[in-house]
C-alpha angles and dihedrals in degrees: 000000000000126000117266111242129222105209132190114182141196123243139262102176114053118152136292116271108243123240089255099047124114092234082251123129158084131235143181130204135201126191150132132254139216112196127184106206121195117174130174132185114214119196115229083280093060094251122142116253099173145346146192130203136176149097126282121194119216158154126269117195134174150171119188129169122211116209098181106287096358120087133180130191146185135199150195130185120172120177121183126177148096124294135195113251121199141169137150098272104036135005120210148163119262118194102213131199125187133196120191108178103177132179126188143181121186137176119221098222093165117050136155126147097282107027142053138185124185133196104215140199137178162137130245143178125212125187125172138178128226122192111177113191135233122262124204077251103039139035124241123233134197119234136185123201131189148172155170122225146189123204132182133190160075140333121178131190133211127189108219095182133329085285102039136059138174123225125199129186139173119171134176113226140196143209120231130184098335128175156179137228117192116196111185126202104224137354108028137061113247120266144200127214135192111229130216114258110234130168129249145165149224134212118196120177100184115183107191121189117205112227100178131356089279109027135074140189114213140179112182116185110191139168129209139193127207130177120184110185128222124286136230121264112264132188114273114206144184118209102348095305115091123254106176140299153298149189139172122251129239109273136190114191111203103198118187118187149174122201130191146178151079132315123197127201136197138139115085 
């Protein structure tokens, strides 16, 4: 099975500048993550061919700078658990792994004492491991998926009170490059497959609530949405002589998450 992995992670939710600070400092962030996944494969005719469902748990780590209206930041979200497979001829188990890498930049082009809104702009990297098991009927098989990504939009801020503040974020993203890579466990030799590019989107509301001049407490729900389009058909072989063919299904992935945790800030 696949190494566990110890994560630290850099940080998206730092505090809220107050109204008498010079716009100058650095921040990191450490927290843990609950994520509802819900995949689906369609055939060329939009009907389902299989599905998985369940909840990962996870870390979510962060670092960002602010240089007065400028702000950068870096993540890291890493989920690792069991998920329930379905589809009409055989249910499973999958032990599932995923890997976010992210990095932003966004320009606060609107900006008064209370409020904020940023125009952002960023990169990201996503891998995750699927490990379908086997069945008394069907044999499992092991897959690797990954991908690069864009996304651009907004992020707007709200003072509450002097403490408490209100994050918003909606953001487009798209696929780039992605693969995947299909290790069976008997019969046929592995495989790699180019993937189609599609859009999606997250939304993030984050209210943070801030408990000294350098510490925060956080808790961030978001929802994303991912779309990865058909491949090609490829050759499928055994042992070195081809058999047949293959290729991988449409899919959409619906993620629903919470985050929470704490944020410290020093520097300037």
């Amino acid at each position: 099975m696949k190494q566990p992995l110890l994560i630290l992670a850099l940080a998206v939710f730092p505090p809220f500048l107050p109204a008498d600070d010079n716009g100058l400092f650095d921040s990191v962030r450490f927290g843990f993550a609950t994520f509802d996944f819900d995949y689906e494969e369609f055939d060329d005719n939009g009907l389902s061919l299989d599905w998985e469902d369940g909840l990962l748990p996870g870390l979510d780590a962060g670092a960002a700078i602010v240089r007065e209206r400028w702000r950068f930041d870096a993540s890291l979200l890493w989920l690792s658990g069991v998920v329930d497979y379905g589809s009409p001829a055989a249910s499973s188990k999958t032990d599932t792994d995923i890997l976010n890498l992210e990095l932003t930049a966004g320009y606060g082009f609107y900006t008064t004492e209370r409020q904020n809104l940023s125009l952002v702009a960023g990169a990201g990297y996503r891998k995750w491991w699927r490990n379908i098991r086997s069945t008394p009927t069907a044999n499992g098989l092991d897959e690797i998926y990954d991908w690069g990504y864009g996304l651009l939009g907004l992020r707007g801020k709200q003072r509450l009170n002097q403490q408490t503040h209100l994050t918003g974020e909606l953001y487009l993203t798209r696929v780039v490059n992605p693969g995947l890579d299909v290790r069976f466990i008997s019969h046929f030799d592995n495989a790699e497959l180019d993937l189609g590019e599609e859009m999606g989107f997250r939304i993030r509301f984050t209210l943070d609530r801030q408990l000294n001049r350098s510490t925060t407490f956080w808790v961030s729900p978001w929802y994303e949405y991912w779309e990865l389009g058909r491949s090609n058909d490829a050759p499928l072989f055994s042992n070195g002589i081809q058999v047949g063919t293959l290729f991988e299904p449409r899919s959409e992935t619906r993620n629903f998450g919470v985050n929470l945790g704490l944020s410290w800030r020093f520097g300037a």
